[in-house]
NUZAMI-249732 format. One line per 4 residues: number of its first residue (from 0); their letters; for each residue z, y, x of C-alpha. Coordinates in Angstrom, 1 decimal, always signed. Each point is the difference from the previous one (the first is absolute). Layout:
NUM	A	Z/Y/X | ... $
//
This chain:
0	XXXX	+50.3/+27.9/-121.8 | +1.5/+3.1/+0.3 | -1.0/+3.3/-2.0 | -1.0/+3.2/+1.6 $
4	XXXX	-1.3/+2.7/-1.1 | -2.9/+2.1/+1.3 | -1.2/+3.3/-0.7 | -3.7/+0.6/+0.9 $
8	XXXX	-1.1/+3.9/+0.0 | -3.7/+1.2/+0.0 | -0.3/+2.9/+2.4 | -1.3/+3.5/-1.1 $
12	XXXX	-3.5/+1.4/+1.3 | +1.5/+2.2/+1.9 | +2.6/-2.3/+1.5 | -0.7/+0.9/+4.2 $
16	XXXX	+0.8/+3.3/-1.0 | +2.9/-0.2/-2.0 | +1.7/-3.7/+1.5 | +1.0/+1.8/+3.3 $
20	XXXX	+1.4/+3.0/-1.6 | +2.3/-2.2/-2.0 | +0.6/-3.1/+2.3 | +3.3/+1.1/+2.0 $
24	XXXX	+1.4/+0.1/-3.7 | -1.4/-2.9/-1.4 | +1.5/-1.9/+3.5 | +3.1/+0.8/-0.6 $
28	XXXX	-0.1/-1.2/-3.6 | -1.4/-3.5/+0.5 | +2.2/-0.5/+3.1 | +3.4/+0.5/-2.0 $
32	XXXX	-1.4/-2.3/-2.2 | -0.7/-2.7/+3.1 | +3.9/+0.4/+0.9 | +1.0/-0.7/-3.5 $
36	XXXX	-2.3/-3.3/+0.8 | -1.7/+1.0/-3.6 | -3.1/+0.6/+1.6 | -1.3/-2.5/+2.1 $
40	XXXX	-3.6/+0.8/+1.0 | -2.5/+3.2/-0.1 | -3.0/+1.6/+1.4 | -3.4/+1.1/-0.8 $
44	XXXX	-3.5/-2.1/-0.6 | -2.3/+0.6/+3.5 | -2.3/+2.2/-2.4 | +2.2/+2.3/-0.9 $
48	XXXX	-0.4/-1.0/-4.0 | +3.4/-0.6/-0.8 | +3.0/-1.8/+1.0 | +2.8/-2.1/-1.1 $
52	XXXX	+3.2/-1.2/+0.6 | +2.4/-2.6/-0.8 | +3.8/+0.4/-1.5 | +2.2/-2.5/-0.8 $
56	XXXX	+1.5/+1.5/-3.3 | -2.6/+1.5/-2.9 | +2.6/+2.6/-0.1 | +0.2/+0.7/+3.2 $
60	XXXX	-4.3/+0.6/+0.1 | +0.9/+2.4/-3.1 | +2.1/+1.8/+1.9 | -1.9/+0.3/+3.0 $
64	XXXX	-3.4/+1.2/-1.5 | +2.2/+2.4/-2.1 | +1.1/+2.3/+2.4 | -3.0/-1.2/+2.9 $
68	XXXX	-1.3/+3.7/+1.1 | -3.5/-1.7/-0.1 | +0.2/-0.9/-3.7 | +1.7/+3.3/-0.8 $
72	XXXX	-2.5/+2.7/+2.2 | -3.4/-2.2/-0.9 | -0.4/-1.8/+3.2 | -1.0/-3.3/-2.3 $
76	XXXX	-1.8/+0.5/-3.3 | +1.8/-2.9/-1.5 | +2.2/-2.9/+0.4 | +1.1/-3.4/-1.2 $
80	XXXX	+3.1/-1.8/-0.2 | -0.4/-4.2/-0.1 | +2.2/-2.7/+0.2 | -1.8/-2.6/+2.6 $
84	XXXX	+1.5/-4.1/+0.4 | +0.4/-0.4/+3.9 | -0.4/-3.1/+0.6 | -0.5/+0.0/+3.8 $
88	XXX	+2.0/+2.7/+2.4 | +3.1/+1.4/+1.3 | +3.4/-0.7/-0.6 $
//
């Protein structure tokens, strides 16, 4: 089993409003992550309640959700960090 690590964030109420002022930002953040190869999934739950994503390093999900522009301007009212036990998937 390998470990991973995956931050879950519960959006804000106003989150239509505020996700597409911040998005361009947020892009650019979780996409230098994905060429590190720290972060190795993302995206958003159909109803719009949250999302999550999955790193490969605990420090690397710190780091991320530190300096995410959706965690720092209120796009998500809160978020977790958790360590999760693949035991079925990529490489």
């Amino acid at each position: 089993m390998s470990k991973r690590y995956v931050v879950t964030y519960e959006s804000a109420e106003d989150v239509r409003e505020t996700a597409p002022i911040h998005f361009a930002e947020h892009q650019a953040r979780w996409r230098q992550f994905s060429d590190r190869g720290e972060l190795l999934m993302i995206g958003t739950f159909s109803d719009l309640s949250g999302s999550m994503a999955v790193f490969t390093t605990r420090e690397g999900a710190e780091e991320f959700v530190k300096g995410d522009p959706f965690v720092l301007y209120g796009v998500v009212r809160r978020f977790e960090i958790k360590e999760w036990n693949e035991a079925l998937g990529g490489p």
